[in-house]
N, CA and C atoms as a LAMMPS dump frame, in Angstrom:
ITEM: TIMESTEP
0
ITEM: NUMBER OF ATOMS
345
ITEM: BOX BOUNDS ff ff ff
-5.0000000000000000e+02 5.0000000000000000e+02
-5.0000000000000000e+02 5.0000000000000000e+02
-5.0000000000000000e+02 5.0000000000000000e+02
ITEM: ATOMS id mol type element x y z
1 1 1 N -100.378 -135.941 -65.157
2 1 2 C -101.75 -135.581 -64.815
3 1 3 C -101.84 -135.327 -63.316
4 2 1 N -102.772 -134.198 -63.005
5 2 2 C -102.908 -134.109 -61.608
6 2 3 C -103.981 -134.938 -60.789
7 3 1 N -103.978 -135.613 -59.748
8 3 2 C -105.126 -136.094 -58.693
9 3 3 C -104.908 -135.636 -57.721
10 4 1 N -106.169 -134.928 -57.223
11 4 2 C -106.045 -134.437 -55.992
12 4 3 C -107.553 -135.356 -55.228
13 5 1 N -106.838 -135.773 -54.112
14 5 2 C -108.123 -136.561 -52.706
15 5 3 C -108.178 -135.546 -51.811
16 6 1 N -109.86 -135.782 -51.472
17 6 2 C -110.121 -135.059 -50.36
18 6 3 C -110.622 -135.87 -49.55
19 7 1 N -109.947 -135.884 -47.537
20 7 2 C -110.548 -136.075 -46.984
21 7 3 C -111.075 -135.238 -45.845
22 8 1 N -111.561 -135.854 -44.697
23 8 2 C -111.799 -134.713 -43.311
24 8 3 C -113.782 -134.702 -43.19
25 9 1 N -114.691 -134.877 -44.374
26 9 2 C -115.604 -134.716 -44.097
27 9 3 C -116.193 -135.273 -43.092
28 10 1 N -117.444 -134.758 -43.069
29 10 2 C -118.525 -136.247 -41.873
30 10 3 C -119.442 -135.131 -41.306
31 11 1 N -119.963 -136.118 -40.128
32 11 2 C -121.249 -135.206 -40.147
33 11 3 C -120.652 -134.302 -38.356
34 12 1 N -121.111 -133.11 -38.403
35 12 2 C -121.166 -132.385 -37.345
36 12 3 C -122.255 -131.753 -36.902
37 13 1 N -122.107 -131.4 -35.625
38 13 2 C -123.028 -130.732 -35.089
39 13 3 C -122.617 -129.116 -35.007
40 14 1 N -123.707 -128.323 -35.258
41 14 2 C -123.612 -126.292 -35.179
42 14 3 C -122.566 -126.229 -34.29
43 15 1 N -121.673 -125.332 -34.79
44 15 2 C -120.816 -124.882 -33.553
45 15 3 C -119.509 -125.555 -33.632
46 16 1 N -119.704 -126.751 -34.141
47 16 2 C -118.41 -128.069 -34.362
48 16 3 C -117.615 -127.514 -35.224
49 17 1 N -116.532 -128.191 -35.054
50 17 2 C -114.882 -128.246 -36.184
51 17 3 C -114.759 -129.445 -36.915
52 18 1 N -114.199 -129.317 -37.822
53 18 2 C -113.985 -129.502 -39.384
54 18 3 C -112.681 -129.636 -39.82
55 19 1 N -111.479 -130.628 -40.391
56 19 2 C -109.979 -129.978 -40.94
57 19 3 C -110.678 -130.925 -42.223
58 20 1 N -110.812 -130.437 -43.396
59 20 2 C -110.815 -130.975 -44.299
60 20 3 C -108.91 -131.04 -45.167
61 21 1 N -108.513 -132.027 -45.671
62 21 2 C -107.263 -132.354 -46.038
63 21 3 C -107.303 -132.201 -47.747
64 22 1 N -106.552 -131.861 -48.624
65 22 2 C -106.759 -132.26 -49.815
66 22 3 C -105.075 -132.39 -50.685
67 23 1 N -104.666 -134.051 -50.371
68 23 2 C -103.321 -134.349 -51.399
69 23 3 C -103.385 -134.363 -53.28
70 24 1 N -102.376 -133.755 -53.153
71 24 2 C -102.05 -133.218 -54.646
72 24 3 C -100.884 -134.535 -55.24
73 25 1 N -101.265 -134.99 -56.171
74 25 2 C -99.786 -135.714 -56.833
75 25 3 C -100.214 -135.895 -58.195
76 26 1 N -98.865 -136.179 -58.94
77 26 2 C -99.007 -135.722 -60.342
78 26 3 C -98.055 -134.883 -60.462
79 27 1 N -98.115 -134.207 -62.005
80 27 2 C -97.123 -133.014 -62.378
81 27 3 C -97.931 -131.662 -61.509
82 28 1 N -96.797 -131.116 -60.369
83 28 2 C -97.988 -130.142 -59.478
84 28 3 C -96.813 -128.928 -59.324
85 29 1 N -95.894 -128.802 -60.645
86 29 2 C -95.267 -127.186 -60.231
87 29 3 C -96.006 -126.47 -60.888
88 30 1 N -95.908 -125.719 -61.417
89 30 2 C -96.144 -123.982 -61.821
90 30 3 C -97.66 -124.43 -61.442
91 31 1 N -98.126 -124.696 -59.885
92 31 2 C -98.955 -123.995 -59.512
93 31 3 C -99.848 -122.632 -59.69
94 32 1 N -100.718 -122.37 -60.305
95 32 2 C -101.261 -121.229 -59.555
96 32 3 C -101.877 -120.532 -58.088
97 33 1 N -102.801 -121.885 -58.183
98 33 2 C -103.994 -121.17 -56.967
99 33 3 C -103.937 -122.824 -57.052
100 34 1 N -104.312 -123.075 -55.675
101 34 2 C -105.13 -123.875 -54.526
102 34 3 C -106.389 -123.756 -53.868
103 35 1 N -107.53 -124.726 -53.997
104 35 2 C -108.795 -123.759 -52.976
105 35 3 C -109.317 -124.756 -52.867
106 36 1 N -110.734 -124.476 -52.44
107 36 2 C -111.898 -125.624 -51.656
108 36 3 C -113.218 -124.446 -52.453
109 37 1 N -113.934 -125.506 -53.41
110 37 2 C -115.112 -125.086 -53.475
111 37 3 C -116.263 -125.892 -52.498
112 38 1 N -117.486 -125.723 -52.511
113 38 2 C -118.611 -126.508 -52.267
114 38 3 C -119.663 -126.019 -52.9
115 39 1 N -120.244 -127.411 -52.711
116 39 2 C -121.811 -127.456 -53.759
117 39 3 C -122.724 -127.471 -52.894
118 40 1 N -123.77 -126.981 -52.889
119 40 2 C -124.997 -127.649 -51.464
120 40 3 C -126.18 -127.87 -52.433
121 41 1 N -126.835 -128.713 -51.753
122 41 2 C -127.996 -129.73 -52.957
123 41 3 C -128.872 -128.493 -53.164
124 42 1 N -129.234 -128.462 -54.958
125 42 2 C -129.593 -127.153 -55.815
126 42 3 C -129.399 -126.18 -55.85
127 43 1 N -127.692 -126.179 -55.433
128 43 2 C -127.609 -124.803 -55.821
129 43 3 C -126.229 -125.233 -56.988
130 44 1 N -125.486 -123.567 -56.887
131 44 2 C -124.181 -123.947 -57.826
132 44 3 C -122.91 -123.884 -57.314
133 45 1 N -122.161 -124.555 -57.44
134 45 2 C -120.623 -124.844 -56.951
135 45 3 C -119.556 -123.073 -56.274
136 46 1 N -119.76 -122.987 -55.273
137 46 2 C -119.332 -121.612 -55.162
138 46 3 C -117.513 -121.965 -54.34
139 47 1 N -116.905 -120.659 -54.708
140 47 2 C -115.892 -120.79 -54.062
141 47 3 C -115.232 -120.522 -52.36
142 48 1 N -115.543 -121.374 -51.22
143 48 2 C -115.007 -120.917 -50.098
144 48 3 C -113.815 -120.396 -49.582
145 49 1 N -112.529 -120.948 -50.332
146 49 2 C -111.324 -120.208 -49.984
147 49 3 C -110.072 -120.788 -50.788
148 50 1 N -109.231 -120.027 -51.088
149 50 2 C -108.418 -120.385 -52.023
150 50 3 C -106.96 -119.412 -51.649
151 51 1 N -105.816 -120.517 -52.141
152 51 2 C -104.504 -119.261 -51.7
153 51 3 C -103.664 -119.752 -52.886
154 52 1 N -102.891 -119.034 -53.051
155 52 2 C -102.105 -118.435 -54.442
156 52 3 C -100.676 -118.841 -54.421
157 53 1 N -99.956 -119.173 -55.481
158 53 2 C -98.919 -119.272 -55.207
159 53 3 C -98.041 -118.712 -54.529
160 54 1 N -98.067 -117.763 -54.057
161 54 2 C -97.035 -116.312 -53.217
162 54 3 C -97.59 -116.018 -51.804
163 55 1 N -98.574 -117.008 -51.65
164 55 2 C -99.275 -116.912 -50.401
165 55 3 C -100.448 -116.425 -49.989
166 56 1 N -101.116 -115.542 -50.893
167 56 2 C -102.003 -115.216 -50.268
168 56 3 C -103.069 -115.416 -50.387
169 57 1 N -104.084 -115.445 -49.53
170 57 2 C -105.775 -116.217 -49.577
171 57 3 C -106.732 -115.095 -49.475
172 58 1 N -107.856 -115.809 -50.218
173 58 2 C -108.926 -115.411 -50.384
174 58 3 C -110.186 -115.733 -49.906
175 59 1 N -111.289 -115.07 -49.233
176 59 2 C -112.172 -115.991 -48.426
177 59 3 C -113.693 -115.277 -48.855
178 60 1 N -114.556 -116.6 -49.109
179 60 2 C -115.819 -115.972 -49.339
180 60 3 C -116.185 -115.417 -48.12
181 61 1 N -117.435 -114.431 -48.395
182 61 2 C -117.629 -113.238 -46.973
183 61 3 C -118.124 -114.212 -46.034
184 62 1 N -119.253 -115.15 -46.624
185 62 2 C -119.763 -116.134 -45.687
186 62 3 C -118.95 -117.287 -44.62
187 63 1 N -117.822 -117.245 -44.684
188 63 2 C -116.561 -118.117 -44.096
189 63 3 C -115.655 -117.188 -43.606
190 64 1 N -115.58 -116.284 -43.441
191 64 2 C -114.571 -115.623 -43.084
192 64 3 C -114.423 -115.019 -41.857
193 65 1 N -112.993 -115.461 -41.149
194 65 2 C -113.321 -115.454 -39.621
195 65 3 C -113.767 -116.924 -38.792
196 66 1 N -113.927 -117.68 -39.709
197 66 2 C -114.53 -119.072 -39.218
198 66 3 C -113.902 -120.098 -39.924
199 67 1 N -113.505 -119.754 -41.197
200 67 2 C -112.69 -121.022 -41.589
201 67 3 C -110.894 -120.597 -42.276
202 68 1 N -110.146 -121.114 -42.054
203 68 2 C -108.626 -121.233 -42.238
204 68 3 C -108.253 -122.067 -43.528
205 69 1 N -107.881 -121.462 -44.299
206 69 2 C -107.311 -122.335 -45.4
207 69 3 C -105.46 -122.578 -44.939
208 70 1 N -104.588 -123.231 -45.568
209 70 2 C -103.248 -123.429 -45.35
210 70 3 C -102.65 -124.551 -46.158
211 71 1 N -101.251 -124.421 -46.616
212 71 2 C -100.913 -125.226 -47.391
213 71 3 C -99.483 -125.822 -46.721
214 72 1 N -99.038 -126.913 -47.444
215 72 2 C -97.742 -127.435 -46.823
216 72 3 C -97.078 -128.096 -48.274
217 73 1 N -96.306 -127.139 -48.564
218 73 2 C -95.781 -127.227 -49.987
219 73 3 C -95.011 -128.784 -50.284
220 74 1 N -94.461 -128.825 -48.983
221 74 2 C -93.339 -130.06 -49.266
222 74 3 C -94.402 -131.13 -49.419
223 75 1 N -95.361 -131.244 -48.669
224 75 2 C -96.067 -132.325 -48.331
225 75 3 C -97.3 -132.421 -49.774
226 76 1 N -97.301 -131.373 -50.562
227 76 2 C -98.077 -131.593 -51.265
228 76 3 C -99.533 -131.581 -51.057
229 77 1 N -99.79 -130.716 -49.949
230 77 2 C -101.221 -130.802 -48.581
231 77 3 C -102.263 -129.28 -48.876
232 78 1 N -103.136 -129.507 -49.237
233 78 2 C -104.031 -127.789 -48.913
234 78 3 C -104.718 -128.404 -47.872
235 79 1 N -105.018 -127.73 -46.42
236 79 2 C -105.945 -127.774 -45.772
237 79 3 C -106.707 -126.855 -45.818
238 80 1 N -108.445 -126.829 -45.376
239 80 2 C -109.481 -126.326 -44.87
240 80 3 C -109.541 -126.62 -43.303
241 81 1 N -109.388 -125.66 -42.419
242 81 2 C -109.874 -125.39 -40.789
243 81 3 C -111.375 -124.9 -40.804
244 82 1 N -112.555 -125.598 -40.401
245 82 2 C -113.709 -125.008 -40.601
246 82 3 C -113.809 -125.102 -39.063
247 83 1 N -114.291 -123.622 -38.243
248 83 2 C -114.8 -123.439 -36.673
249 83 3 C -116.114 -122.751 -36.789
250 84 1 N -116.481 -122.701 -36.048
251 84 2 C -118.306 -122.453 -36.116
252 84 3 C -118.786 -122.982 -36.86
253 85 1 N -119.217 -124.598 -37.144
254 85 2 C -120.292 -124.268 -38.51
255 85 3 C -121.53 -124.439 -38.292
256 86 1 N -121.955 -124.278 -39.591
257 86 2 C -123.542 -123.766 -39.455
258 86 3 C -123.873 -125.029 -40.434
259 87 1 N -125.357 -125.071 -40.087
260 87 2 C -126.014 -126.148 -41.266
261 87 3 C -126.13 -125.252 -42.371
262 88 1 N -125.956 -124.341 -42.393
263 88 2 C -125.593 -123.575 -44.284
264 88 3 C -124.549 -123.86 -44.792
265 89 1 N -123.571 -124.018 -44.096
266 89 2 C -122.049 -124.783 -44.319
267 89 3 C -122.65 -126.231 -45.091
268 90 1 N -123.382 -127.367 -44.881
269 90 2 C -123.848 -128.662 -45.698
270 90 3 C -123.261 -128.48 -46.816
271 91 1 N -122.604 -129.489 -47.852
272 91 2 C -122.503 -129.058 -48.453
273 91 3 C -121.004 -130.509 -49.127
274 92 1 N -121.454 -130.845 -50.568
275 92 2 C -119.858 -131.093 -50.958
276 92 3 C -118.841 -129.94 -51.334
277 93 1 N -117.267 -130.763 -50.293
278 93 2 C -116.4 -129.796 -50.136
279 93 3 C -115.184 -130.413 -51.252
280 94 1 N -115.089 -129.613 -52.948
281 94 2 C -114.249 -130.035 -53.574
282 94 3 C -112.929 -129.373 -53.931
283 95 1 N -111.649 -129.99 -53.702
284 95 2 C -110.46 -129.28 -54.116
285 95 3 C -110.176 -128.684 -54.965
286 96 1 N -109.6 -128.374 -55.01
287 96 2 C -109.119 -127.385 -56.708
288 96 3 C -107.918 -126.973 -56.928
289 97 1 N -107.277 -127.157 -58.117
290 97 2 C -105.919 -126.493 -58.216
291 97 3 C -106.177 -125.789 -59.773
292 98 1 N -105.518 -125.022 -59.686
293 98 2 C -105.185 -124.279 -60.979
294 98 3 C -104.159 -123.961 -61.499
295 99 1 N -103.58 -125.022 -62.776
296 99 2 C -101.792 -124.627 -63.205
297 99 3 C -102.252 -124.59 -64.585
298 100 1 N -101.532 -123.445 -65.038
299 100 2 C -101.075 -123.249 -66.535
300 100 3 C -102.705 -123.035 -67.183
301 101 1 N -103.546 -122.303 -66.475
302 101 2 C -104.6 -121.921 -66.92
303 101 3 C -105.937 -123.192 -66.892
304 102 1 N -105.614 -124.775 -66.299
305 102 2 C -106.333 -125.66 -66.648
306 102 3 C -106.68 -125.83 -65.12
307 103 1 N -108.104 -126.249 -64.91
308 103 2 C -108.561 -126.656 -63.622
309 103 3 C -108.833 -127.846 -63.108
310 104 1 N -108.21 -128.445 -61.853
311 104 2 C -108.25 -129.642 -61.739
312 104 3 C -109.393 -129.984 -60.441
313 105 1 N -110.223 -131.065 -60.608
314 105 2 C -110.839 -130.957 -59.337
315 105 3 C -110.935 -132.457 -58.732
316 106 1 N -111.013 -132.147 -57.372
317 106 2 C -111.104 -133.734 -56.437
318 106 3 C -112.067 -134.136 -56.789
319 107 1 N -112.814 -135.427 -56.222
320 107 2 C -113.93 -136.046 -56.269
321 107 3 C -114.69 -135.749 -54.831
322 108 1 N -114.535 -134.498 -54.262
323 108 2 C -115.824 -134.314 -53.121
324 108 3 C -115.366 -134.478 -51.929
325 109 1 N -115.855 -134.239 -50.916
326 109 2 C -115.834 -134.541 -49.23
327 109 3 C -117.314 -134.356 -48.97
328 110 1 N -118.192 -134.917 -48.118
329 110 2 C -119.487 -134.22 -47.998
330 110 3 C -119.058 -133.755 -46.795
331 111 1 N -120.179 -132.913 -46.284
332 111 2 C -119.661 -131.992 -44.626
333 111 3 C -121.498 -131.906 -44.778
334 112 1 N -121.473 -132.416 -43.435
335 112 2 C -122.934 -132.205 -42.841
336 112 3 C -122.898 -131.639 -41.496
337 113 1 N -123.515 -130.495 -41.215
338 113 2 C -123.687 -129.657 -40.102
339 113 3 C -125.001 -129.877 -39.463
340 114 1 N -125.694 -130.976 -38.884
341 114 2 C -126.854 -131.034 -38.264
342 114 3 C -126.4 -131.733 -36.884
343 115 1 N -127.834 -131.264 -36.28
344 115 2 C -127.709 -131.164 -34.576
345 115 3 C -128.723 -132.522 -34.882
């Protein structure tokens, strides 16, 4: 079974940085995809950035240019780099992996962007 933890959240101020961390252990080959969703209170779980087994990432339009996804295979590690944020950024930040068609998810980070 897979568990993935997320840490890195807390509260920031506009403009502040962010490394959110998220460890993978469990059965974690035939990977697909890796990513970071978030939820922000009433809305629905959207996807911020995600990278693929072969490397390559994907970034919602709203993050892009401002936040860094990256992985460290040996270590079993996806990071999130969040620079500029905004209080629209608020929000739980949850991991995600995707192997063999089944989706696995962390239990949350919150990220608060207030001045």
């Amino acid at each position: 079974q897979v568990q993935l933890v997320e840490s890195g959240g807390g509260l920031v101020q506009p403009g502040g940085s962010l490394r959110l961390s998220c460890a993978a252990s469990g059965i974690i080959f035939s990977i697909n995809t890796m990513g970071w969703y978030r939820q922000a209170p009433g809305k629905e779980r959207e996807l911020v950035a995600n990278i693929r087994s072969g490397g390559t990432t994907n970034y919602a339009d709203s993050v892009k240019g401002r936040f860094t996804i990256s992985r460290d295979i040996a270590k079993k590690m996806v990071y999130l780099q969040m620079n500029g944020l905004k209080p629209e950024d608020t929000a739980v930040y949850y991991c995600n992996l995707v192997r063999l068609g089944a989706d696995y998810w962390g239990e949350g980070t919150l990220v608060t962007v207030s001045s």
